[in-house]
Biopython code that builds the backbone (N, CA, C, O; Angstrom):
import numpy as np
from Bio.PDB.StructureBuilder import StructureBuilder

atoms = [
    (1, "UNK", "N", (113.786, -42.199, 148.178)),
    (1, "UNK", "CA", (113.538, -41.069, 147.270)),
    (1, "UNK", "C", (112.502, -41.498, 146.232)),
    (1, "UNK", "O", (112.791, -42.366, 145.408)),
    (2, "UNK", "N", (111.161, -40.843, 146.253)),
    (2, "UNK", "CA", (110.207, -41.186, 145.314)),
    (2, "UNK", "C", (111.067, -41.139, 143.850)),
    (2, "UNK", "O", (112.193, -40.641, 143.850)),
    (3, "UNK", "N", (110.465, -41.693, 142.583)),
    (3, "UNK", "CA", (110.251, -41.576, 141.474)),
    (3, "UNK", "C", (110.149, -40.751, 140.686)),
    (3, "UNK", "O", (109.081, -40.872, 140.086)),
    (4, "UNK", "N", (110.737, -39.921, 140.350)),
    (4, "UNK", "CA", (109.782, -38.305, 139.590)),
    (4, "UNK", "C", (109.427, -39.065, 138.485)),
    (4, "UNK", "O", (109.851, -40.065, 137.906)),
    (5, "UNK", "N", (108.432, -38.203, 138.365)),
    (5, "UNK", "CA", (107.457, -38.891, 136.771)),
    (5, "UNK", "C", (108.338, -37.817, 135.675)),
    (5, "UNK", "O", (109.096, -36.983, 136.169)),
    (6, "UNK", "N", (108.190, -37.902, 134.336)),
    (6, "UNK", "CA", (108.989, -37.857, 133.063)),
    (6, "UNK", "C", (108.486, -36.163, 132.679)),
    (6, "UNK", "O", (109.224, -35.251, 132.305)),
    (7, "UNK", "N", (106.709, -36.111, 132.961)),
    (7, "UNK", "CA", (106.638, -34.837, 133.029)),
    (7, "UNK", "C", (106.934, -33.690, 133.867)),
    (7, "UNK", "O", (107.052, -32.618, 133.275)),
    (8, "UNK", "N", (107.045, -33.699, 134.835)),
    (8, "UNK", "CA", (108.268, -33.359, 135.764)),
    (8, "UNK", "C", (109.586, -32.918, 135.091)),
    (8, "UNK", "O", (109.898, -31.728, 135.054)),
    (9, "UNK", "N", (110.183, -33.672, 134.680)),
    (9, "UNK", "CA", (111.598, -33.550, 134.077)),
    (9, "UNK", "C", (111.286, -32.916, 132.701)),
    (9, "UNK", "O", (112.021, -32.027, 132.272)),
    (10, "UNK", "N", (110.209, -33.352, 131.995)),
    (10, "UNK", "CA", (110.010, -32.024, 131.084)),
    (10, "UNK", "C", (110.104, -30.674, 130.998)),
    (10, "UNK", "O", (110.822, -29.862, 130.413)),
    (11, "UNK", "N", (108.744, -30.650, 132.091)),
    (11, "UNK", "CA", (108.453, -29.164, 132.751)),
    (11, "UNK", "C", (109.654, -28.511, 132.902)),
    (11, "UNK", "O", (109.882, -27.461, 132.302)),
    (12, "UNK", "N", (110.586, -29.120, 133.779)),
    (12, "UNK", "CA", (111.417, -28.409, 134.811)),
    (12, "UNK", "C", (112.368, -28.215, 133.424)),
    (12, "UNK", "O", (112.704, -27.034, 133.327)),
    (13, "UNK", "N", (112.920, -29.100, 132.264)),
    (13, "UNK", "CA", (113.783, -28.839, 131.697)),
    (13, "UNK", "C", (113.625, -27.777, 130.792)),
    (13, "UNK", "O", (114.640, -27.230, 130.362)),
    (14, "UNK", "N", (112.358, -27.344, 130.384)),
    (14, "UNK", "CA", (111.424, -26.092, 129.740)),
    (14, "UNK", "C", (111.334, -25.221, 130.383)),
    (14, "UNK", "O", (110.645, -24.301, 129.942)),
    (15, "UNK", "N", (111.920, -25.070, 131.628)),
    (15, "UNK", "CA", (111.715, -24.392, 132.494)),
    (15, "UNK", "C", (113.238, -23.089, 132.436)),
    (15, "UNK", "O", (113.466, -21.880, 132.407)),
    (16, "UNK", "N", (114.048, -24.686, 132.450)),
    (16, "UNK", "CA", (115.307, -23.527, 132.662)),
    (16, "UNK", "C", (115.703, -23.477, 131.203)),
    (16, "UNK", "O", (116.547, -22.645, 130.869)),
    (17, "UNK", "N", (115.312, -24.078, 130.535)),
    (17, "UNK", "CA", (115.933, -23.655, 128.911)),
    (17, "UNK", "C", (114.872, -22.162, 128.379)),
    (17, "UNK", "O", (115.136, -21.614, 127.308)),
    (18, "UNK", "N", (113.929, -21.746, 129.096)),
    (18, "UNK", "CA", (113.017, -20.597, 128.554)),
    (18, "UNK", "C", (113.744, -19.551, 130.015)),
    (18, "UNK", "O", (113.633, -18.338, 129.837)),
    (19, "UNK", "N", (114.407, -19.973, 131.302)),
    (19, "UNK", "CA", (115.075, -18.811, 131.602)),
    (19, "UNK", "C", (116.273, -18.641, 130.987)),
    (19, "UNK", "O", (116.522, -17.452, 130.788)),
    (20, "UNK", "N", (117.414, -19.682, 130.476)),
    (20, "UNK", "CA", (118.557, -19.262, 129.553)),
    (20, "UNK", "C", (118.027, -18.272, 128.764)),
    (20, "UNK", "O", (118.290, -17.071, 128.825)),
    (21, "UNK", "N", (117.109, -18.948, 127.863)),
    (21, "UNK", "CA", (116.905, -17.805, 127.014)),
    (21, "UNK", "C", (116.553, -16.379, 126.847)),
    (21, "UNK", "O", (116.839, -15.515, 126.017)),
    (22, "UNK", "N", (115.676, -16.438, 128.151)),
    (22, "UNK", "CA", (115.178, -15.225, 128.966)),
    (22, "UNK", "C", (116.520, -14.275, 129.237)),
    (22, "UNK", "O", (116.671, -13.181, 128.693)),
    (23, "UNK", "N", (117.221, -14.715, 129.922)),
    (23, "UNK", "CA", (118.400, -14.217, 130.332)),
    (23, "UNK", "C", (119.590, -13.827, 129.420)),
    (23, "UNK", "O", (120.245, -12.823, 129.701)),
    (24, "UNK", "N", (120.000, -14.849, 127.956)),
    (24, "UNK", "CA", (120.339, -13.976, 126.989)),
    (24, "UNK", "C", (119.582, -12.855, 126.086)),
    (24, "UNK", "O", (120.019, -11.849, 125.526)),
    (25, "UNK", "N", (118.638, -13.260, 126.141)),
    (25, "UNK", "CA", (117.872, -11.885, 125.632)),
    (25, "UNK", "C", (118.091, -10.786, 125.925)),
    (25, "UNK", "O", (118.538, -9.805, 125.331)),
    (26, "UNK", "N", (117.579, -11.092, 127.365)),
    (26, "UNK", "CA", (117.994, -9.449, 128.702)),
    (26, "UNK", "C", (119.454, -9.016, 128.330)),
    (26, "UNK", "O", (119.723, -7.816, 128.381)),
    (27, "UNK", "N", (120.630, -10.127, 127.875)),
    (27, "UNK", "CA", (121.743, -9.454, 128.123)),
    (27, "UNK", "C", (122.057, -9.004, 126.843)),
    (27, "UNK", "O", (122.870, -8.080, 126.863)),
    (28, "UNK", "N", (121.587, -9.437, 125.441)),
    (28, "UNK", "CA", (121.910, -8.761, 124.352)),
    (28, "UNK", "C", (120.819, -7.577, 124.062)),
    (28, "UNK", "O", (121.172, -6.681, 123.296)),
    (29, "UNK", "N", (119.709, -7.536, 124.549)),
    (29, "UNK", "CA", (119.092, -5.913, 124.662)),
    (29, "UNK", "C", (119.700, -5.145, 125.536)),
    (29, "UNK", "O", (119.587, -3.985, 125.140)),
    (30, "UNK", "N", (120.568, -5.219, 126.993)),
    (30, "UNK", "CA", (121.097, -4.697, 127.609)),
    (30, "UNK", "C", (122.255, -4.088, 126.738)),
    (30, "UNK", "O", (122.524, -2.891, 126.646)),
    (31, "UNK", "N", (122.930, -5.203, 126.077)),
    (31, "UNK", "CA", (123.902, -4.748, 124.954)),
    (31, "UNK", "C", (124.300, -4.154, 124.124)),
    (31, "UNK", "O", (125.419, -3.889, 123.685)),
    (32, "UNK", "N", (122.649, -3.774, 123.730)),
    (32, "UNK", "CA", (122.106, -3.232, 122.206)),
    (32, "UNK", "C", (122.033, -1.666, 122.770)),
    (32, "UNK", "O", (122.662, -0.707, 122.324)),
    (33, "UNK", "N", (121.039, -1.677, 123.934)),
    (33, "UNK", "CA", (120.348, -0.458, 124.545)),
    (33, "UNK", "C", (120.819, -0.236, 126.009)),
    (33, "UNK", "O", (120.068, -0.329, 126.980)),
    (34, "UNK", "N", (122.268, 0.096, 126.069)),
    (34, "UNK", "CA", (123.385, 0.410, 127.196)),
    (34, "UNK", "C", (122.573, 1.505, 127.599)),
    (34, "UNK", "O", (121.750, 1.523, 128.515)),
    (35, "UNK", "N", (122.941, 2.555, 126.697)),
    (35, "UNK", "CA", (122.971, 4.017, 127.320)),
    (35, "UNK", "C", (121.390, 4.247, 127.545)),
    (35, "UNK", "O", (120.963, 5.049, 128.376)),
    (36, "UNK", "N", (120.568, 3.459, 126.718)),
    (36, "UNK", "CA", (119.369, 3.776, 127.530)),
    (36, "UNK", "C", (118.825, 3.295, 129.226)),
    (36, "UNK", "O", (118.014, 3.694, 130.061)),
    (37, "UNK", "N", (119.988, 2.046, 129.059)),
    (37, "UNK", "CA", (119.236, 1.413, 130.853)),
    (37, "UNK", "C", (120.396, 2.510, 131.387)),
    (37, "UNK", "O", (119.841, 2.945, 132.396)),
    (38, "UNK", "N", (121.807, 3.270, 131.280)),
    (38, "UNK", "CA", (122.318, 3.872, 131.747)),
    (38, "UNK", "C", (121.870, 5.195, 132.006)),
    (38, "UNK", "O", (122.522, 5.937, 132.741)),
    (39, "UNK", "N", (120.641, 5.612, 131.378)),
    (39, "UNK", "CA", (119.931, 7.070, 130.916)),
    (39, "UNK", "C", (118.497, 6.378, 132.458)),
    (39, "UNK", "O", (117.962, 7.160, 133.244)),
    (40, "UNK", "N", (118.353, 5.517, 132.452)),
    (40, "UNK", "CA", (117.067, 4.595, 133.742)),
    (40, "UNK", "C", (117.579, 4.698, 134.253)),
    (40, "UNK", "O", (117.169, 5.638, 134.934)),
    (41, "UNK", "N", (119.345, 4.065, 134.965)),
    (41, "UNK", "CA", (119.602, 4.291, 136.032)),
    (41, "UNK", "C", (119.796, 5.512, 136.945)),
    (41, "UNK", "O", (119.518, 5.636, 138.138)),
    (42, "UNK", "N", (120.556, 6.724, 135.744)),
    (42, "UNK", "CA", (120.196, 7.497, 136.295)),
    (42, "UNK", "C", (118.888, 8.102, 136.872)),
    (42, "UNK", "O", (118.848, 8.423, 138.060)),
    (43, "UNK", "N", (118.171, 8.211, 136.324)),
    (43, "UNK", "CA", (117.310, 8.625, 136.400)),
    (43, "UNK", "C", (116.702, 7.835, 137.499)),
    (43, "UNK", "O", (116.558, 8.788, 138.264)),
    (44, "UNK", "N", (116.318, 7.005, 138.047)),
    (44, "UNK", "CA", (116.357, 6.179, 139.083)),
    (44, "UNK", "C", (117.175, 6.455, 140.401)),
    (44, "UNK", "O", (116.769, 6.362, 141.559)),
    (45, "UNK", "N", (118.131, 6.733, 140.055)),
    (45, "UNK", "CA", (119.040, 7.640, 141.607)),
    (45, "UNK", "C", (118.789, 8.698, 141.648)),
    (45, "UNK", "O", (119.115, 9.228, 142.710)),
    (46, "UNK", "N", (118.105, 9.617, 140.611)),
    (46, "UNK", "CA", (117.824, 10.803, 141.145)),
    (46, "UNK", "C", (116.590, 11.049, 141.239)),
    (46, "UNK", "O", (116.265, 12.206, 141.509)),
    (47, "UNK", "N", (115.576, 10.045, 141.044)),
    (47, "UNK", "CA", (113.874, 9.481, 141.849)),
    (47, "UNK", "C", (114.450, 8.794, 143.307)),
    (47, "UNK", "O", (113.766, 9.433, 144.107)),
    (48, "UNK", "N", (114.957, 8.243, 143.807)),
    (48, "UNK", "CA", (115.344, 8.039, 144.485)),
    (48, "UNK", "C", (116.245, 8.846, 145.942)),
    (48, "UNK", "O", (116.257, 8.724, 147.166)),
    (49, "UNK", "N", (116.749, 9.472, 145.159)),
    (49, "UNK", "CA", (117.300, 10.295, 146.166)),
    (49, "UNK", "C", (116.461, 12.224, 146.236)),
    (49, "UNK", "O", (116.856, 13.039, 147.070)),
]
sb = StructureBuilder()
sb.init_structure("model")
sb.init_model(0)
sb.init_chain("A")
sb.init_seg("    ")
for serial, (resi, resn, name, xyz) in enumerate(atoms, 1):
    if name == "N":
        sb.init_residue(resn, " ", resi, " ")
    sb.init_atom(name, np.array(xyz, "f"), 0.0, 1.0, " ", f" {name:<3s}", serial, name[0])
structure = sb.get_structure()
């Protein structure tokens, strides 16, 4: 098994600490603004269908 170099393990650790964050974001605007993604979804099944 090669070596990974240090920037590597940087990158990658910047990587998933900016999708955590990504991902609580999404879920406390989801939180904040329910009835509006619930007001998209509808609206989305009935573009859809």
């Amino acid at each position: 098994m090669p070596q990974l170099s240090p920037l590597f393990w940087v990158v990658s650790s910047f990587m998933v600490m900016f999708l955590l964050m990504s991902m609580m974001v999404i879920f406390y605007e989801s939180k904040v603004s329910i009835s509006v993604i619930n007001k998209c979804k509808v609206s989305l099944v009935e573009w859809c269908w």
